[in-house]
Every structure is written in structure tokens, then in C-alpha cells.
N, C-alpha and C positions, 0 to 999 in steps of 0.2 A: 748746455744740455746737449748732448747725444742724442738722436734717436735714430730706429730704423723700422721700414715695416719688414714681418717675418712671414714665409708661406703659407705657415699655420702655427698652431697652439701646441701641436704635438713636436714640431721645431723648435719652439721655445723652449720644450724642457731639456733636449739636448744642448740648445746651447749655454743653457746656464751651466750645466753639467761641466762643459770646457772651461769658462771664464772661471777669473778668478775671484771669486766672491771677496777675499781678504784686501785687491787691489781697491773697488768701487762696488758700489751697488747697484744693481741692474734691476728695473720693474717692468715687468710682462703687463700687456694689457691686451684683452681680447673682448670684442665684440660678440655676446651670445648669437645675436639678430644674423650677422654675417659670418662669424666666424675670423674675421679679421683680424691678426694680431700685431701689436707692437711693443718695440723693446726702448724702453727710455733711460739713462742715467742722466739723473743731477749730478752737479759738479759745484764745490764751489771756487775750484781753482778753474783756469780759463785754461791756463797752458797746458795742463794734462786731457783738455780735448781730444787731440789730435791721436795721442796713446792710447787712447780707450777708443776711439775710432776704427784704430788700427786691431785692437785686442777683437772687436765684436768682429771684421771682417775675416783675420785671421779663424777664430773659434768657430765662424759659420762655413768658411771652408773649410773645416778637417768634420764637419756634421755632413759636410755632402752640398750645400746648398751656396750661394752666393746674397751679400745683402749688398746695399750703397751706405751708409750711415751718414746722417747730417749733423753737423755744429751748428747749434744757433747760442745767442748770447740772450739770457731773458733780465729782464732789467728787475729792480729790487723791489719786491710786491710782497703783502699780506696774502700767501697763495693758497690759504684756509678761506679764503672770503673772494678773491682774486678771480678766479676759476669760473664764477658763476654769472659773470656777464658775459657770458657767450649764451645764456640759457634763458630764456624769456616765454612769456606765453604764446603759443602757435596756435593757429586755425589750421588743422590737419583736411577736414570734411566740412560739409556743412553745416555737422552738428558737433565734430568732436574736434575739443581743442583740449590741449595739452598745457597744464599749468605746473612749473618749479613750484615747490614747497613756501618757496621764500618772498613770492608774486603775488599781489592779494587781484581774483578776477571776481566780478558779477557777473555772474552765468546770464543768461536771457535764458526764456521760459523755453523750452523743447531742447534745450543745449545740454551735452554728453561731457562734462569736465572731468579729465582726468590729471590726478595731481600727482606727478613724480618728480622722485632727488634724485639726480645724476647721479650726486656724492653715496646713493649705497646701489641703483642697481645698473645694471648693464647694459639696460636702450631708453632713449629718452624720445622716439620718436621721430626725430629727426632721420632717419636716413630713409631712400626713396621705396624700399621695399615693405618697411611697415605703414609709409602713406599708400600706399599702393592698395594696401591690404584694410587700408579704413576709411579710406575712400569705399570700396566696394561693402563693405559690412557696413556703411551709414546707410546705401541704398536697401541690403537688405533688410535691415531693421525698418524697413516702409510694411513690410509683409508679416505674415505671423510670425508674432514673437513665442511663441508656447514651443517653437522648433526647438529643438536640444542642439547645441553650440559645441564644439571642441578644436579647441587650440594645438594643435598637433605641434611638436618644437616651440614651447611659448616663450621663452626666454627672460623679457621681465616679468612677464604676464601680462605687457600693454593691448594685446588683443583681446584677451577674454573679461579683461575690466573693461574695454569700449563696449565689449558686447553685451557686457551686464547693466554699464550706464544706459544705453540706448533702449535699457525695455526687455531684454531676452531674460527668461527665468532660470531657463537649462544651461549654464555652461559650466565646462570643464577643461583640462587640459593638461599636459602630460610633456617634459620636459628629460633628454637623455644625461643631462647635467643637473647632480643633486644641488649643484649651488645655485644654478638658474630657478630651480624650484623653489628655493630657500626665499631667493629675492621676490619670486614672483608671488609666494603667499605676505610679503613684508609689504607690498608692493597694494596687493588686493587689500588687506586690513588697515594699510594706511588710504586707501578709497572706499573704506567702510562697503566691500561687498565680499561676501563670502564666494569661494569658489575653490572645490579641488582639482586641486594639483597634483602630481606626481611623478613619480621619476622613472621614468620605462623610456623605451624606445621603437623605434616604428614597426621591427616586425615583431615585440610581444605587444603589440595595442590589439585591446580587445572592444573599446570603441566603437562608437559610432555617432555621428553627426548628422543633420540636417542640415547643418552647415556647418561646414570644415575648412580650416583656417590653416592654411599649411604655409606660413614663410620658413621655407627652409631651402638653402640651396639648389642650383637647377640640377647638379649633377645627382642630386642625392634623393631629386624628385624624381629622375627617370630610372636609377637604380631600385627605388622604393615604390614606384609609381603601383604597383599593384595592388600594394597593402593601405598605400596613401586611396586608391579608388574603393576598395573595399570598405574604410571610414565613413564614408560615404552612402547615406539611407537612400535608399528608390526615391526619385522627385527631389532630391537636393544641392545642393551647391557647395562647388570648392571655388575655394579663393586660395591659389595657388603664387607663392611669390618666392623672393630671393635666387630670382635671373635675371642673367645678361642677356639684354637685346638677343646678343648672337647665339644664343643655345636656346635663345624662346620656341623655335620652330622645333626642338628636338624632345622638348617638354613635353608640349603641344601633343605631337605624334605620339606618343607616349601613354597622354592620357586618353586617348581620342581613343587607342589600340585596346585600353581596357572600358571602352563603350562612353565614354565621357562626352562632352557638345561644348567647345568654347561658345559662348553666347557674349563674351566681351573683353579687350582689354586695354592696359592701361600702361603706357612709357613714360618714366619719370626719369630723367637724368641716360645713363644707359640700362637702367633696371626696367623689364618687364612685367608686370604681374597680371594674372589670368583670370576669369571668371569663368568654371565650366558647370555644366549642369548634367543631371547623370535622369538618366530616364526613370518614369514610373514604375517601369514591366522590363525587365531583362529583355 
């Protein structure tokens, strides 16, 4: 196998554009949650590695960009079945754990289970920005639940099913990728909770929260941060994620500038994510 990671999503279509489809097959994969993308080819000769190495390095420099690509050798596996023990049941929160499809779990009584297939959507939970972000939505679900909820960038929708597990009646949520929306009502209906979704993006949100759920990148929180604060009902709470440590302070200021209060937060890994609270009265 080949792989490499790519800058973004929007570099992967150029560089499939270069490559030679007819030589091998090349699969893009990207991360809603982070945006993260990666380019893998199987192989099942070993010795044309090193050429399709060479091909992906080549095509990303005439795109403008630079990649490393790695050889690995994966040994002879059922990779339909194969794949899924990396995937196990997790305690994310106190209350919310996260179950594979294929895990049979006994909830205990006041517990949040949400059950997703890697195999159809695109976060499983695991990376440190959506624990970040259910970590603090366990606590806020200690308070009234009757607040109306929206998921702003929801991706598979793992936030607005925790938020529905835990007791909230109002949620919603609003994704700028129609196929993130797609998984994320696939997603809700297979945890048996209803919730709309839709496909818009942050400066046509007409929205509002009492609690707002924003993991989305930090650069693109301080770009947006006015419409992301405007989401936001008099007396309620952002839960603000998918940042680096190192741009936390520039988020921060950000939201602070459109009247916002960090009241807490939380470093997982080098991910930061925020808890601010916006006043009653302007």
C-alpha cells in the first residue's frame, strides 16, 4: 500500500486530475470532523510501490504542493471484516459512550449510547475534538434540557445524537457538505432519534442555539466567529472545538471581541476546545 496525507480535500481533486487513473487506483479519504485528508493505493504487486510513489510525488508537485508517501506491506486479511478491530466500544463522557454496530453493550441506567459504523460514516468519535465537545455537552445536559441545541458543522451528526441521547428535546443541525448531511440523518435513524439536518453553511444560518455546538476548525471559527456568536441565544453556551493548542488564544479573542466569556476549557492531545457563555442582556 501507498499512502500519503494531503493539505486538504480540495488538493485531492487536483491531484487525481494528474495521476493516471488507467496506471492504479488511488482512494481519497477525508475526515468531515477535521477535514483531514488522505490518498491510499492498494497494490497487489509490491514491486510497482515504489512507481506509484514516485507518480503521487511527481502529480502533487505540478498541483503546487509537496507530499512524503509511505510503503507499507499489509499482510493477507479478510479486509471486509479485518478493519473493525481497531473499533471497540469507548467511554467518551461520563455518560456518553460510543458503540460499533457489531459490539453488543448494556447501557447502565442514566447512560447516553450512541451506536455507529465507521464502515458508512465519517467520525467515529474518536479524535480529540469531538471528545472535547462531549465531554462538555455531558455537563451541560445536567441543566435544562428544554434549551434548543444546534450543531453547527455536524458532520456525522455524533453531536446532535449525544445531545438527543442525554435528554435535550430541541436539536438541530446544519452541515456545508450534502454528503455529511446524508450520513448524518443515516446516522440519527439508525439511533432511533429524529433530528433535522441540513445543508447550508455558516454565513446563510439563520439558527439559533442555547447551546451551540460548533467543532469546526479554529481558523474558520475566527473567520466566522461573528455569525458562529450570533447562533448563540442571550444566556447560552458555545462549545467551540477543532483547535490547535497554538491558535486557542486567537479563537478565544475572537469570541471574547463579539462579547462571549470563556468559562472553561479542555486539552486533549494538542486539540483545544472551549466552553464560552454569552450574556443575558447585550
Amino acid at each position: 500500500m501507498v499512502s500519503t496525507a494531503l493539505p486538504s480535500a480540495e488538493a485531492s481533486d487536483t491531484l487525481l486530475e494528474l495521476l493516471d487513473a488507467d496506471a492504479f487506483t488511488p482512494t481519497v479519504w477525508e475526515d468531515v470532523e477535521t477535514h483531514a485528508a488522505r490518498l491510499d493505493v492498494f497494490l497487489e504487486d509490491a514491486s510497482a510501490a515504489e512507481g506509484v510513489a514516485q507518480a503521487v510525488r511527481g502529480a502533487a508537485a505540478l498541483a503546487g504542493f509537496a507530499v512524503e508517501p509511505t510503503v507499507e506491506t499489509l499482510p493477507a486479511a479478510d479486509w471486509s471484516e479485518a478493519w473493525k478491530r481497531f473499533f471497540h466500544v469507548e467511554r467518551v463522557s461520563p455518560r456518553v459512550v460510543i458503540r460499533p454496530s457489531w459490539e453488543a453493550y448494556a447501557a447502565a441506567p442514566g447512560e447516553a449510547v450512541i451506536t455507529l459504523d465507521p464502515g458508512m460514516s465519517f467520525g467515529t468519535g474518536k479524535h480529540p475534538t469531538t471528545q472535547g465537545c462531549l465531554r462538555f455537552l455531558d455537563g451541560l445536559a445536567a441543566g435544562d434540557l428544554s434549551r434548543p441545541v444546534l450543531d453547527m458543522g455536524c458532520g456525522s451528526g455524533i453531536l446532535a445524537i449525544a445531545a438527543r441521547k442525554l435528554g435535550f428535546t430541541h436539536v438541530r443541525g446544519f452541515d456545508y457538505d450534502p454528503d455529511a448531511v446524508a450520513v448524518a440523518r443515516e446516522n440519527a435513524a439508525l439511533n432511533g432519534v429524529a433530528i433535522p439536518f441540513e445543508a447550508r453553511d455558516l454565513a446563510s444560518n439563520l439558527d439559533q442555539g442555547a447551546v451551540v455546538l460548533a467543532n469546526i476548525l479554529g481558523p474558520v471559527l475566527i473567520e466566522h466567529a461573528a455569525e458562529v456568536a450570533c447562533a448563540v441565544l442571550p444566556g447560552g453556551a458555545l462549545v467551540a472545538s477543532g483547535i490547535l493548542e497554538t491558535l486557542y488564544p486567537e479563537v478565544r479573542a475572537a469570541f471574547e471581541a463579539q462579547g462571549l466569556r470563556e468559562t472553561d476549557s479542555l486539552l486533549i492531545g494538542e486539540w483545544r476546545t472551549g466552553l464560552f457563555a454569552k450574556p443575558d442582556t447585550p
